[in-house]
Each structure stands twice: as structure tokens, then as C-alpha cells.
C-alpha positions as CSV (number, residue, x, y, z in Angstrom):
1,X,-1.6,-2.0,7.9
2,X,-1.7,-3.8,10.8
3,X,1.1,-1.7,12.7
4,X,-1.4,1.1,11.5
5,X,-4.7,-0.1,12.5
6,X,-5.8,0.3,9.0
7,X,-8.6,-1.0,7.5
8,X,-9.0,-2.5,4.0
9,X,-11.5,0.2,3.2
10,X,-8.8,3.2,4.5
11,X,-5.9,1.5,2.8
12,X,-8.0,1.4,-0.5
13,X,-8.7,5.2,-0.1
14,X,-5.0,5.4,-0.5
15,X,-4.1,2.9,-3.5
16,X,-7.3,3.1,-5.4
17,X,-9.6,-0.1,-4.9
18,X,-10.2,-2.8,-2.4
19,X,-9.3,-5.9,-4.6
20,X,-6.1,-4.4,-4.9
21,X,-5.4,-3.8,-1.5
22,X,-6.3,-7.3,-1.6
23,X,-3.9,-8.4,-4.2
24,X,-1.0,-6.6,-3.3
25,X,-1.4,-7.7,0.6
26,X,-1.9,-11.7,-1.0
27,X,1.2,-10.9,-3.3
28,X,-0.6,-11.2,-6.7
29,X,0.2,-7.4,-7.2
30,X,3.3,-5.2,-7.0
31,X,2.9,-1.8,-5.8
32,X,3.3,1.2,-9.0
33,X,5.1,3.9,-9.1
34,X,2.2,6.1,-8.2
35,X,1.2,4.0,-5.1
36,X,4.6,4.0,-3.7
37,X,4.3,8.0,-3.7
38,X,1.1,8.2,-2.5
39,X,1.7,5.3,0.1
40,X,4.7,7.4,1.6
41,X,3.3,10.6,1.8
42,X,0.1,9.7,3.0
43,X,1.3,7.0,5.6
44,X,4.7,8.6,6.2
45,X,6.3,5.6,5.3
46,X,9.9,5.6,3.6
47,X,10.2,5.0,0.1
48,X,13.0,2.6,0.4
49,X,10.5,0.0,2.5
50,X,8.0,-0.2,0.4
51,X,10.2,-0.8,-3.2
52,X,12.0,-3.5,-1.1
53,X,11.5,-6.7,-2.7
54,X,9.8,-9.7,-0.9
């Protein structure tokens, strides 16, 4: 996000709401399915990054 100079507000346009842009940058939430397509597509972003775990 950061790298991207994203906003919460664009990021949420991506994966659906702000609180879980919140949650899944704090941790609380893993990323679905769904977000993982529309996250790589949208920010060009390999799938294999973003199922990595941390």
C-alpha cells in the first residue's frame, strides 16, 4: 500500500470496506479468495505474494 501510495479509502475500493482494509493490514483478517483475484488484477500484483503466509 505503502510501496503504492495507496490510501485506505482506494485500497477499500478494491477489497470492499475500510474496516477490512483495516483488519487485514492489523492481521485480524485473512485475505479471500475473491480479494486475492481482485487484489492481483487490479494492483498487478502476483498471486503467489499475496497467499503467502505471514
Amino acid at each position: 500500500m505503502e510501496q503504492m501510495n495507496m490510501k485506505h479509502k482506494e485500497l477499500a475500493q478494491v477489497v470492499g470496506f475500510t474496516s477490512r482494509v483495516s483488519e487485514i493490514l492489523n492481521k485480524k483478517r485473512k485475505l479471500t479468495l475473491g480479494m486475492v483475484r481482485k487484489l492481483s488484477n487490479t494492483l498487478k500484483i502476483p498471486t503467489e505474494v499475496l497467499v503467502q503466509e505471514y
